[in-house]
C-alpha positions as CSV (number, residue, x, y, z in Angstrom):
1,X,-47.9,-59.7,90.5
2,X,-45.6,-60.3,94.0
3,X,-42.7,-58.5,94.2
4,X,-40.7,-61.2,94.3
5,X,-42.0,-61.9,90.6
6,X,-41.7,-58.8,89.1
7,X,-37.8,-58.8,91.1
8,X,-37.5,-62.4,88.9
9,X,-38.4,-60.8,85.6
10,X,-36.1,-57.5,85.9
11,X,-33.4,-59.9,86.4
12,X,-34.4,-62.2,83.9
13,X,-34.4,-59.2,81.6
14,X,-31.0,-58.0,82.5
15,X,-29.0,-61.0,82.3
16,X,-30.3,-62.0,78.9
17,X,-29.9,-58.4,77.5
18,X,-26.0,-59.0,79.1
19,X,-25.4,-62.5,78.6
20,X,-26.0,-63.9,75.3
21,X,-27.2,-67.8,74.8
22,X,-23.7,-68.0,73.3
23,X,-22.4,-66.4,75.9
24,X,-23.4,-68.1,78.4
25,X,-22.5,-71.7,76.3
26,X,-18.6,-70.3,76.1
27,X,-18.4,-69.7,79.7
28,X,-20.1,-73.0,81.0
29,X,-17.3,-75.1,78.5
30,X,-14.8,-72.9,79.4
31,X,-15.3,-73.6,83.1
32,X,-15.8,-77.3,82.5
33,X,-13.1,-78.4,80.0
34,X,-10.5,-75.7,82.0
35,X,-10.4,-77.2,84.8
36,X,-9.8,-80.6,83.8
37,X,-7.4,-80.3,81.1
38,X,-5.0,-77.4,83.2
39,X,-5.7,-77.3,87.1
40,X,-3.5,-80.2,88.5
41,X,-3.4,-83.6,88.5
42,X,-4.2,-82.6,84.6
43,X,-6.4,-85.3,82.7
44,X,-6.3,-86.7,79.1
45,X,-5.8,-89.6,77.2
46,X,-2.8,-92.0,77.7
47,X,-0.6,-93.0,75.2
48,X,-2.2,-96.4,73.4
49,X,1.1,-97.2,72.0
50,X,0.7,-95.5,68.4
51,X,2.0,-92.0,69.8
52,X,5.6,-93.3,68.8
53,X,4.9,-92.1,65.0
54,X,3.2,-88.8,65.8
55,X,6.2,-87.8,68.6
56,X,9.0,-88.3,66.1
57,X,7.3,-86.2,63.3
58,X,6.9,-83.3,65.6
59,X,10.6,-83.4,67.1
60,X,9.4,-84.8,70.6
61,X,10.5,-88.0,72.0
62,X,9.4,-89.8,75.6
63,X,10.9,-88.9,78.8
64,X,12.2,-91.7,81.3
65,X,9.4,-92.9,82.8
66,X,7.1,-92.9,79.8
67,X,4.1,-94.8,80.7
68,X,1.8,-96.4,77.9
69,X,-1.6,-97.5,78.1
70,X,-2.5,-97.0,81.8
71,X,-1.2,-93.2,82.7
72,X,-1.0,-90.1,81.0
73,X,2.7,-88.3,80.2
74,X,2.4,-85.0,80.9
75,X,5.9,-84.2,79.9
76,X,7.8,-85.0,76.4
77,X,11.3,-84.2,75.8
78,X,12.2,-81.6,72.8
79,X,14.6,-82.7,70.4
80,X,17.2,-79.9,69.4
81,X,19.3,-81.6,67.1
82,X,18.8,-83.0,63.3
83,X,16.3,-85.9,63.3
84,X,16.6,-88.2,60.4
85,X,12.9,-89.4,60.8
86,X,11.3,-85.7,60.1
87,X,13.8,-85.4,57.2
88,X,12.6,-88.2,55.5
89,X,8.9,-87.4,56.0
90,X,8.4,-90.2,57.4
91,X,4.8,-90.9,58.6
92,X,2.5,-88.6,55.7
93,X,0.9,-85.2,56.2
94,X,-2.1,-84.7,58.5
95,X,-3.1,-81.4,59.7
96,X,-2.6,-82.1,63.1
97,X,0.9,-81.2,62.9
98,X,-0.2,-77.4,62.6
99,X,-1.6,-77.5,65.9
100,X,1.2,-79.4,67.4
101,X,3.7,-77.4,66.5
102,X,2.1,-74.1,67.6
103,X,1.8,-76.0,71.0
104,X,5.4,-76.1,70.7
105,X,5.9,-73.1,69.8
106,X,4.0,-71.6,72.4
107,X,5.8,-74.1,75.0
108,X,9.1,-72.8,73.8
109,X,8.4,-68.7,74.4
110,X,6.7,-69.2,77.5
111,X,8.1,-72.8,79.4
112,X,11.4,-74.3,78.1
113,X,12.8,-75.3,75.3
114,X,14.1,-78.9,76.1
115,X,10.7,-79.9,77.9
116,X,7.3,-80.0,76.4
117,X,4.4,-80.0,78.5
118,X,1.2,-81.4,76.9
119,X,-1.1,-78.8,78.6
120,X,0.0,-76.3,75.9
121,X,-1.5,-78.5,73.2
122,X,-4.5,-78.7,75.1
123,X,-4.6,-74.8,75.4
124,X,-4.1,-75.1,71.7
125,X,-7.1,-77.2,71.3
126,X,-9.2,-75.3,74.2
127,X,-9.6,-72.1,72.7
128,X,-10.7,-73.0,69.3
129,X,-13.1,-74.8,70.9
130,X,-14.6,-72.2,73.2
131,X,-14.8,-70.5,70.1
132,X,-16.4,-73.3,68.2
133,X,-19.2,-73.7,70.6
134,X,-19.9,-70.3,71.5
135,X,-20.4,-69.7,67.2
136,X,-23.0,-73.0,66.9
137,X,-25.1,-72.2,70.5
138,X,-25.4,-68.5,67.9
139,X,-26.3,-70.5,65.0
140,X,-28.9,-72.5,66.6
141,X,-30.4,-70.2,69.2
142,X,-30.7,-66.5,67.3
143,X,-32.0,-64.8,67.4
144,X,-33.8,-65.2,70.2
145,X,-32.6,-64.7,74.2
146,X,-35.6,-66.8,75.9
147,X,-35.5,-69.5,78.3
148,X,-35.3,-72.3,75.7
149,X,-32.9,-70.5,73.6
150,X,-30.5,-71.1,77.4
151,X,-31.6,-74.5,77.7
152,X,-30.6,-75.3,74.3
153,X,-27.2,-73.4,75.3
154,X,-26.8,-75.4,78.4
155,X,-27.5,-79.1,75.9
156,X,-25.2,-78.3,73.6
157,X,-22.3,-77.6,75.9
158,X,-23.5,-80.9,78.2
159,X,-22.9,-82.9,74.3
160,X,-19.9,-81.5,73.2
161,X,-18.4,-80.6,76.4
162,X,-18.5,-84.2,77.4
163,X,-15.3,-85.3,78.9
164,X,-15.2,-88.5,76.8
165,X,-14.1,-85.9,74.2
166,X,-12.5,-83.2,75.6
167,X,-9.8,-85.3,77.7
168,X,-8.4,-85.8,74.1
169,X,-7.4,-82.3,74.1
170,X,-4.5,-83.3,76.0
171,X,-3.2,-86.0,74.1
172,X,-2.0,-86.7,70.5
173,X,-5.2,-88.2,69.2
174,X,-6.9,-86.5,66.3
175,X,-10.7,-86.4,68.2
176,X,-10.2,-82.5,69.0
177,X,-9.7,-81.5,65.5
178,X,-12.8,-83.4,64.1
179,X,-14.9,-82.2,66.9
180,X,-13.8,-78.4,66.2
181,X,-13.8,-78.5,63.0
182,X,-17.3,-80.0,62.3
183,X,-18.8,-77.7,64.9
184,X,-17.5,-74.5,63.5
185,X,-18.6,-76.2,59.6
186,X,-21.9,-76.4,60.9
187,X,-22.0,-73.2,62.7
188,X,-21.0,-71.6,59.6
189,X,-23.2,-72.9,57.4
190,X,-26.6,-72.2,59.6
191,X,-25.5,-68.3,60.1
192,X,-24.3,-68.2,56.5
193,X,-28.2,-67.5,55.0
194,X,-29.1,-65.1,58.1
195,X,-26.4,-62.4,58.3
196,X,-26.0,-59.6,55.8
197,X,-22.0,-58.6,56.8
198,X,-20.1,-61.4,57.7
199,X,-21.3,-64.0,54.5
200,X,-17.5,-64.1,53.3
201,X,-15.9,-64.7,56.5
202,X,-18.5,-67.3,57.6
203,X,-17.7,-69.2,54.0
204,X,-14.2,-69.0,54.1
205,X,-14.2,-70.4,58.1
206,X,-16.0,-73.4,56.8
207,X,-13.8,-74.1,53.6
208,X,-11.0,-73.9,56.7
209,X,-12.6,-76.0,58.9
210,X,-13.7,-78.7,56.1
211,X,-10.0,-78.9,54.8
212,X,-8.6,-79.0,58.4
213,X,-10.9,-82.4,59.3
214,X,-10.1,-83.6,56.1
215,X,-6.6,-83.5,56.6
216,X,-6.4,-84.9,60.0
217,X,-5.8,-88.1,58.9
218,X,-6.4,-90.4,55.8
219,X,-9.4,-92.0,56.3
220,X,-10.9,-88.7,56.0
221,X,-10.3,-88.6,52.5
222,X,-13.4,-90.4,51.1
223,X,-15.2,-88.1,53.4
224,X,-14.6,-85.5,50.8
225,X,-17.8,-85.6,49.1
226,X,-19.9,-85.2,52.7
227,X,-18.7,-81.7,52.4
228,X,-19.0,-81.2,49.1
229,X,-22.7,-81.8,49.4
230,X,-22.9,-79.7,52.8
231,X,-21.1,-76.7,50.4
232,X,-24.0,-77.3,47.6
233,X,-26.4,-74.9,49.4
234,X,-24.3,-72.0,49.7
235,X,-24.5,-71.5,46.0
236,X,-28.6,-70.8,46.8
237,X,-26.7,-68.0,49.0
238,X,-24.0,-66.7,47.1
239,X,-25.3,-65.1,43.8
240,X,-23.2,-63.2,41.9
241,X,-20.4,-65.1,38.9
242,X,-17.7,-64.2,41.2
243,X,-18.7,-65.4,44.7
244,X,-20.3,-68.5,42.8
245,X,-16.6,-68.7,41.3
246,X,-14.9,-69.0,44.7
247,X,-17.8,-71.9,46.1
248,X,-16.1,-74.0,43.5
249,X,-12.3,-72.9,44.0
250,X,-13.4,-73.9,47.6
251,X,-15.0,-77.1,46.8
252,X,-11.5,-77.6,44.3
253,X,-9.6,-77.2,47.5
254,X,-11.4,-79.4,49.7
255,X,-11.0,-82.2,47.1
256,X,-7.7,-81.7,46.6
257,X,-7.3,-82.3,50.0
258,X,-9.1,-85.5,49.7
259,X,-7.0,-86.7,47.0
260,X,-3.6,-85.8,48.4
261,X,-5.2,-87.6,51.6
262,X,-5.7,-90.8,49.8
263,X,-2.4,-90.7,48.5
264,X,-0.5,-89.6,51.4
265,X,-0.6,-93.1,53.1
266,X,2.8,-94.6,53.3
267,X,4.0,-98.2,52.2
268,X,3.8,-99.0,56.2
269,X,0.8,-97.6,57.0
270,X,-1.4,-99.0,54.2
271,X,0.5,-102.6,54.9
272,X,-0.9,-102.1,58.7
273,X,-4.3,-101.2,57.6
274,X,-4.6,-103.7,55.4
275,X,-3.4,-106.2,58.1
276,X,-6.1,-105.3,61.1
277,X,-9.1,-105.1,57.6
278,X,-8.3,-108.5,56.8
279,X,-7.5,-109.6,61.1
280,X,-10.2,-107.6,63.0
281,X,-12.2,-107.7,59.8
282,X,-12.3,-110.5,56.7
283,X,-11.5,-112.9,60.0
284,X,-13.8,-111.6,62.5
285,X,-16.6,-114.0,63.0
286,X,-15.8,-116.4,60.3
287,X,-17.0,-119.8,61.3
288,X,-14.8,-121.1,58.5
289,X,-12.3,-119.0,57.5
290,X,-10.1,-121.3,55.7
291,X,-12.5,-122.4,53.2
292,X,-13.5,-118.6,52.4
293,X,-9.9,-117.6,52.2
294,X,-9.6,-120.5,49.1
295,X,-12.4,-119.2,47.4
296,X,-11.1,-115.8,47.8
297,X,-7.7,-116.7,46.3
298,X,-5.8,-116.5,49.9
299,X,-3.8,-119.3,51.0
300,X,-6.0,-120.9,54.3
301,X,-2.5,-120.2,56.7
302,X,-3.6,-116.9,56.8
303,X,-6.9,-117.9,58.8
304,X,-4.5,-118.4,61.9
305,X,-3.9,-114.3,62.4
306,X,-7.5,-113.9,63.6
307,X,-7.7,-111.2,65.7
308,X,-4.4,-110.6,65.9
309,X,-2.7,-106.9,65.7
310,X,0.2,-105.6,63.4
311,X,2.2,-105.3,66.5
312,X,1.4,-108.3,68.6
313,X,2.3,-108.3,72.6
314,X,2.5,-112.0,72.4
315,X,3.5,-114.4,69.9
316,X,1.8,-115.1,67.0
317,X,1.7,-118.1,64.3
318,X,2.4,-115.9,61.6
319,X,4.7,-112.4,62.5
320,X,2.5,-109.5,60.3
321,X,6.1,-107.8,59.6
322,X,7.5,-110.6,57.8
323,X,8.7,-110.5,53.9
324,X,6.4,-113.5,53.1
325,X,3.1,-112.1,54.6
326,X,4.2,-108.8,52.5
327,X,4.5,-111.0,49.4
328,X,1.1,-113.3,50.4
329,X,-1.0,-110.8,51.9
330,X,-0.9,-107.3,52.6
331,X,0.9,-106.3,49.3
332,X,-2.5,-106.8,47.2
333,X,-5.8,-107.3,50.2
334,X,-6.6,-104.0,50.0
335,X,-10.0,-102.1,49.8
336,X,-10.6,-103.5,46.4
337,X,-10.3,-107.1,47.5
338,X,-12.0,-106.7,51.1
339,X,-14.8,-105.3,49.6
340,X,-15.1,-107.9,46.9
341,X,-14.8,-110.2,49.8
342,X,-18.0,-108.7,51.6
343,X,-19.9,-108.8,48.6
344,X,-19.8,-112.3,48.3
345,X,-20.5,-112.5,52.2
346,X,-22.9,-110.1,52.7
347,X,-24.4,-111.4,56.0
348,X,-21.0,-111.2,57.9
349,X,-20.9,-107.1,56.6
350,X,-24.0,-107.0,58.4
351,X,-22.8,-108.4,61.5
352,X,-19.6,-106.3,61.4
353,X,-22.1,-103.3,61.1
354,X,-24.3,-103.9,63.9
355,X,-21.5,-104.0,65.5
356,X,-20.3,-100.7,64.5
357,X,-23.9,-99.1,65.3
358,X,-23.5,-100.9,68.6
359,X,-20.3,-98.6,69.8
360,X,-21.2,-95.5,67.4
361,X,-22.1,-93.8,70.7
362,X,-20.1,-95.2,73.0
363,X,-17.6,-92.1,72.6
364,X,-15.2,-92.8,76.0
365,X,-12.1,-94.5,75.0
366,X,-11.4,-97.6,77.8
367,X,-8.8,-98.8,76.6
368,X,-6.2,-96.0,78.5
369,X,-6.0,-94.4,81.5
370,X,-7.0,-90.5,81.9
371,X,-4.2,-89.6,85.0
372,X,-0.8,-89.1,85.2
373,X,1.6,-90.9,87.8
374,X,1.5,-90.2,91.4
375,X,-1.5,-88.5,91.1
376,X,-3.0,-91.2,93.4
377,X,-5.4,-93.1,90.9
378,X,-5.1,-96.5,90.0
379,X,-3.3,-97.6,86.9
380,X,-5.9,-97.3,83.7
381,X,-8.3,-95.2,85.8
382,X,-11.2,-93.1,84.0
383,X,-12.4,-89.7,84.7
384,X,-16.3,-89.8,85.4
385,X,-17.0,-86.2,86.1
386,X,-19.2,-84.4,82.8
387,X,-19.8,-87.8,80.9
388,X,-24.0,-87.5,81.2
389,X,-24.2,-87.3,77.5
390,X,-22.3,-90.2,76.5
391,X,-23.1,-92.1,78.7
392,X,-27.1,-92.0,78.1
393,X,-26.3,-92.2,74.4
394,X,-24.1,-95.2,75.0
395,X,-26.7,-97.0,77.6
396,X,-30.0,-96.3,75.4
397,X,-29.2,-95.4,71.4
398,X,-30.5,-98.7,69.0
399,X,-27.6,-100.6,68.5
400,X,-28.1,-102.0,64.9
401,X,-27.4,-100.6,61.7
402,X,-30.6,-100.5,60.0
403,X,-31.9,-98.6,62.5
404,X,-29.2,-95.5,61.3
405,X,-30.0,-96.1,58.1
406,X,-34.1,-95.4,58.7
407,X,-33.3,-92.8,60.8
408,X,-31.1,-91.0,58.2
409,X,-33.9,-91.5,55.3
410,X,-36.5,-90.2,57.8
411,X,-34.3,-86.8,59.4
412,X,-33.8,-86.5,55.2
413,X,-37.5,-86.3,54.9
414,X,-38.5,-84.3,57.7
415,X,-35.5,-81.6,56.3
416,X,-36.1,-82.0,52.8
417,X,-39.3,-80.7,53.6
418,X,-38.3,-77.4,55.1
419,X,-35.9,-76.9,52.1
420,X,-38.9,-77.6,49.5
421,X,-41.1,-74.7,51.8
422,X,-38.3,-72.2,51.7
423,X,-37.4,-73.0,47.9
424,X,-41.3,-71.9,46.8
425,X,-41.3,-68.9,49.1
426,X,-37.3,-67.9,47.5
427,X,-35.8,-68.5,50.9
428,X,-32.6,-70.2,51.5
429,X,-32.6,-70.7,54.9
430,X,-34.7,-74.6,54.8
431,X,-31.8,-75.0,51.8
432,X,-28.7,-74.4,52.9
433,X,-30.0,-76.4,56.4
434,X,-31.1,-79.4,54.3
435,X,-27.7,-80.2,52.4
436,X,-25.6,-79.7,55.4
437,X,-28.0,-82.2,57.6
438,X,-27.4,-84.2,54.3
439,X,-23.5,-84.4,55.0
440,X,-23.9,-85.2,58.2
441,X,-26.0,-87.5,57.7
442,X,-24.3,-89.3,54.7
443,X,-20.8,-89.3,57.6
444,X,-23.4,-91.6,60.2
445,X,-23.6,-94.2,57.0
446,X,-20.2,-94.0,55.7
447,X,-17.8,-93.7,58.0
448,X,-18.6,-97.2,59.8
449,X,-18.7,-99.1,56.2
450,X,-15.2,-97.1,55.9
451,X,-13.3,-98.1,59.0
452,X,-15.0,-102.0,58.3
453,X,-13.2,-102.0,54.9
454,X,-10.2,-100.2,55.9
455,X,-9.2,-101.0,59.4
456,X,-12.0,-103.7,60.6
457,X,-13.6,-103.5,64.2
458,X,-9.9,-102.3,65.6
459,X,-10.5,-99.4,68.1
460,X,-13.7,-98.8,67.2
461,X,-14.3,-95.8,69.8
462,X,-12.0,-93.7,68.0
463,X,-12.4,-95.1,64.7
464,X,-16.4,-93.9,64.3
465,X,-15.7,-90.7,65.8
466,X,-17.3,-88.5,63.2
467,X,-20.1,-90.4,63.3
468,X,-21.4,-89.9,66.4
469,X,-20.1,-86.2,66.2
470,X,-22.5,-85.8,63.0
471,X,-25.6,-87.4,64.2
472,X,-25.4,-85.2,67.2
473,X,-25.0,-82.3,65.2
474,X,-28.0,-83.0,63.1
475,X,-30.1,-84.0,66.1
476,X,-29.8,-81.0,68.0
477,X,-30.2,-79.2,64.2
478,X,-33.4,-80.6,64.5
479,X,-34.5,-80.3,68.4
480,X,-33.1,-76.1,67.9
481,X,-35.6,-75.6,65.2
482,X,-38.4,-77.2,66.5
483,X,-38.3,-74.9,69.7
484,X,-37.7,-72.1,67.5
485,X,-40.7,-73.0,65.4
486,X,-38.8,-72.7,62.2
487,X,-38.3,-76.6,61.2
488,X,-40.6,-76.1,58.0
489,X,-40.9,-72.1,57.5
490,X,-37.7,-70.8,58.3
491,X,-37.9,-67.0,57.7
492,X,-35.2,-65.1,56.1
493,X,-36.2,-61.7,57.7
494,X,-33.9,-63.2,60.8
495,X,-31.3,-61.2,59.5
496,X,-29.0,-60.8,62.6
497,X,-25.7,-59.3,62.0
498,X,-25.0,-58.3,66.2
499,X,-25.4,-60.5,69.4
């Protein structure tokens, strides 16, 4: 062996026994997402017009100047007197409001306290995340420190790292939440059946997590039973009465959450989503919409809002915020009767679905711009740099439906073999693995049938967030344990409790 070999090796041997696989993965986001989110011009997400809502619930309000659509704001005023719209509640609950206002919070101590500037969200959303990926690089790599275990490191941050969601960080959109939040889940739940000393931690961090998503907005709330069937396996974990006990004052939680959720909509907000379901949805390639409005108990006017939007730029036949279209429409086409509606037209569902699978990767929201003013970018300009991942995905993953659906019977197969293994050999590794890949999966065929029947094809980047999130999470599940040679005989032994 040359020198320059055995040189090679004892350095090879030194930086894995210093820097962990999880290490590493924390430091290569951190350096990535850091710089674009807090090292001037900052990036993000521009306002797409529906920030007005979210801004007057947290006390902030636009500056002169405020741009929408095509640049970024990275300053909000701070509202220091009695605001009549946060009195009133108006707008619902959603989770996000805890991180927002610990942005502000933090803004106020350390910047000013009549000026908000948006990086201190995004450092609100940056280190939770660091954390998140550092904890699921652990998961899926320990416990060993080879050179897959760094390759894996290096794919995971190149996936979630990915600009296309990380620039959200620094805007009011909800994508940072569900992207922390189901990372650390998943985390959780893989460590959860190989670790001795930190069970209770690693179960209450995913109840967290899973009530966190859920309450990030209301859509989430049928999303409820996804993590009630990831939470199933930890019962083959948790033995005793009591710790089985707290599993289901978890799960009662977390559909709590789902329930307040559903109901937490307000007269406004369900009349808008009902409008763009029945607009971008009931309307969107109907070659004769007025004769399947009249079977459907709709008067055939209605078939002149296609396509239109709750708050039209232009004018429109029909205004949506009218007290007859109240009356006619929105006031009783809700899920029930859109639903009914696709039933009887099962083929246009379809269509409406493929087109759903067709964006499910396409992760980059186009529609706004990702710089501020004067920073010397065109109006609407996109930030390219770190985008590898969603890109590929976007150019190359099957764009129909179907195709997810075989793909989620055969992952459910390949695991569900695994979890039968470990079950006969009284391991619970394969079992806790197989009903969390299960609520993933179950998010990948839900949540596009979801945003069809509740908000149609409208912004459909954002829309099927967690679905692409999910079936990322369960793919590199899959590729993790095939290099680690433990996809079908996991082994309990692994009992790692240090890094």
């Amino acid at each position: 062996m040359s020198r320059l070999q055995e040189f090679s090796q004892r350095t090879g041997r030194r930086v894995t026994r210093w820097l962990s696989p999880a290490t590493f993965a924390m430091l290569f986001a951190a350096i990535v997402v850091g710089g674009l989110l807090f090292i001037p011009p900052i990036h993000g997400l521009a306002d797409n017009g529906g920030f007005a809502q979210i801004l007057a619930n947290n006390g902030l309000y636009p500056l002169g100047g405020y741009q929408t659509v095509g640049y970024l704001n990275p300053q909000l005023g701070l509202m220091r007197y009695y605001d009549e719209v946060r009195a009133t509640g108006w707008g619902g609950f959603s989770s996000q409001r805890l991180f927002v206002g610990l942005a502000i919070g933090l803004n106020k101590l350390f910047f000013s306290t009549s000026r908000f500037d948006l990086r201190f969200l995004g450092l609100v959303y940056y280190l939770p995340f660091v954390g998140a990926v550092g904890l699921l690089t652990r998961a899926l790599t320990q416990p060993y420190r080879r050179i897959r275990s760094y390759v894996l490191a290096a794919v995971i941050v190149l996936v979630f790292a990915d600009t296309s969601l990380t620039l959200a960080f620094n805007s009011f959109y909800v994508t940072p939440i569900l992207l922390i939040t189901a990372m650390t889940m998943v985390g959780s739940l893989l460590l959860l059946p190989r670790t001795t000393t930190y069970r209770g931690r690693l179960m209450s961090l995913y109840f967290l997590s899973a009530a966190l998503l859920i309450t990030s907005q209301p859509q989430n709330a049928t999303l409820t039973v996804s993590y009630v069937i990831m939470t199933v396996g930890g019962f083959f974990v948790f033995r005793h009465p009591a710790q089985r006990l707290g599993l289901v004052l978890g799960l009662t939680v977390l559909v709590a959450c789902g329930v307040t959720m559903a109901l937490a909509l307000t007269p406004q907000q369900r009349s808008i989503n009902r409008y763009q379901a029945f607009t971008h949805g009931v309307l969107h390639d109907t070659k004769d919409p007025s004769s399947a409005l009249t079977r459907q108990g709709v008067s055939q006017q209605f078939a002149l809002m296609r396509e239109n939007d709750y708050y039209p730029v232009n004018f429109t036949e029909l205004s949506p915020d009218t007290r007859y279209v109240r009356q006619h429409l929105t006031r009783y086409v809700g899920a029930g009767w859109v639903l009914t509606y696709y039933v009887h037209h099962l083929r246009q569902l379809r269509q409406l679905l493929d087109l759903a699978a067709a964006n499910l990767m396409a992760t980059q929201v186009k529609s706004v711009g990702n710089y501020p003013p004067h920073s010397g970018h065109a109006r609407g300009a996109q930030v390219k740099f770190f985008t590898l991942a969603s890109t590929t995905a976007g150019a190359f993953f099957p764009r129909r439906f179907a195709f997810d659906a075989l793909l989620v019977v055969a992952l459910i197969m390949v695991f569900g073999v695994g979890a039968y293994n470990d079950l006969r050999q009284q391991r619970t590794y394969g079992v806790v693995r197989f009903f969390l890949v299960v609520g993933l999966l179950l998010n990948l065929l839900l949540v596009p049938l979801l945003v069809i029947l509740t908000t149609g094809v409208t912004n459909l980047a954002q829309n099927l967030l967690l679905a692409p999130i999910s079936l990322d999470l369960a793919l590199l599940i899959l590729v993790a344990d095939l290099l680690n040679h433990r996809l079908w005989h996991a082994d309990d032994r692994q009992v790692i409790d240090d890094d």
